[in-house]
N, C-alpha and C positions, 0 to 999 in steps of 0.2 A: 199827434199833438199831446203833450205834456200840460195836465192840470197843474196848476201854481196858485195856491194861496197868497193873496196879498199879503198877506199878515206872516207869512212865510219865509217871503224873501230873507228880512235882514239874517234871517240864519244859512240862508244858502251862498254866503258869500262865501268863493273859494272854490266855489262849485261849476261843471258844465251842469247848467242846467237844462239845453236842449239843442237837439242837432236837427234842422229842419230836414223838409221833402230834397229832392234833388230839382232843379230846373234847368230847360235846356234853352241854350241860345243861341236863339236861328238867325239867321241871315235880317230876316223879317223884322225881329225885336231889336237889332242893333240900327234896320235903316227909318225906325220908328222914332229911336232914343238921336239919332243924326237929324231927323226932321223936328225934336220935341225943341233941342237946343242946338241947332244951328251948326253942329260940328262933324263938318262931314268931309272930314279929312279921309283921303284914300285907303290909309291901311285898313280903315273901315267900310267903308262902303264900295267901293271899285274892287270888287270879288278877282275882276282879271289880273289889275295889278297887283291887288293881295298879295293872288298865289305865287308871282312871281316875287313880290316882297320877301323882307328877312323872315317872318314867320311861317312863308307858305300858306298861308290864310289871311283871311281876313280877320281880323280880331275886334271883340267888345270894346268899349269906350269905356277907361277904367270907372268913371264916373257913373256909368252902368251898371257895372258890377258894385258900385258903392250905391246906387239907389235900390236895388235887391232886399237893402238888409229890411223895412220894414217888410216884405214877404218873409223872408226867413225867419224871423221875428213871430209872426202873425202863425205859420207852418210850426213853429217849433212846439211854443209853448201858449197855452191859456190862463192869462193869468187872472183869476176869479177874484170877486167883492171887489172889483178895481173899476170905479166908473169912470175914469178917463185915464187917458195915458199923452204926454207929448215928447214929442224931439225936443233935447238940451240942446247937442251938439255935437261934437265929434274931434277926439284928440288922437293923435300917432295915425294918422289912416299912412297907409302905404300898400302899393299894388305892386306886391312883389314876382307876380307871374304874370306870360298875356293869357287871356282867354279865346283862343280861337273859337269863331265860329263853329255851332257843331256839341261844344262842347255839356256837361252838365254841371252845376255849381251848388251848393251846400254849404250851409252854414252851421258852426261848432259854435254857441254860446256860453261864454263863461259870467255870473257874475262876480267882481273883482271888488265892489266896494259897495255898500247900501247905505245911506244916509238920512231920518227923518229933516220934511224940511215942512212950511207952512201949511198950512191945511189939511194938516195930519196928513201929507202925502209922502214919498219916499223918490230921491232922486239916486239913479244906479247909475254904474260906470259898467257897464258890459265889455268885456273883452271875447272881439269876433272873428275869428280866422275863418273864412271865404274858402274852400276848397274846389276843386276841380277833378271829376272823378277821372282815377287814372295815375294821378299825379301826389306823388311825395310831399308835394311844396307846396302853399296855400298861395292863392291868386292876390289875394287881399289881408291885410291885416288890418283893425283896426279897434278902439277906445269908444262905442256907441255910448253916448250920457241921456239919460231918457227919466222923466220923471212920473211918476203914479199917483194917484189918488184914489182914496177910497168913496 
């Protein structure tokens, strides 16, 4: 995990500022995220028909892999003198890989923009490419908007 100065950021725009741990996902964590929110569409959770599916697996629920990113976040980097942090929002996400079951995923942080906003706090636009170990391609792409305070 990567220290980060609050007070830091507006200069690290432009920058990766941190690539988290790798995490893997099992069978178990996808029929978890199928019972969290009620989407328990086959290519996920029916392993038999999976395999016989277009992927040969069973695959994550791309919204899965988009709920990650506060871990990959949390793995990546420390961001110090910051007593709170919340979710903005979330702009361009796109799952442009599956993630089959099995697999491991990782997250590349770039910050792309910083902005003072009230309470002396700072709201960032994170650009996050989701990787999947193995593979050229990023599973996920996406615009994280998160805001800081000191």
């Amino acid at each position: 995990m990567k220290p980060v100065e609050f007070k830091d950021l507006p200069g690290l725009v432009g920058q990766e500022v941190g690539v988290s741990d790798w995490v893997e996902i099992t069978q178990e964590r996808v029929n978890q995220f199928a019972e969290a929110t009620g989407d328990h569409q086959w290519i996920h959770v029916d392993v038999e028909r999976a395999t016989a599916g277009p992927f040969g697996a069973p695959i994550a629920h791309g919204f899965l892999t988009l709920s990650l990113l506060p871990q990959f976040f949390a793995m990546a980097m420390d961001i110090r003198n910051s007593r709170m942090g919340v979710n903005y929002g979330l702009n361009k996400v796109r799952f442009t890989a599956p993630v089959p079951v099995g697999s491991r995923l990782r997250a590349r942080l770039k910050l792309l923009a910083c902005e003072a906003i009230d309470n002396d706090g700072l709201q960032m636009t994170w650009g996050v490419a989701v990787e999947r170990e193995g593979s050229d391609k990023p599973v996920c792409v996406a615009e994280s908007l998160a805001r800081r305070y000191p």
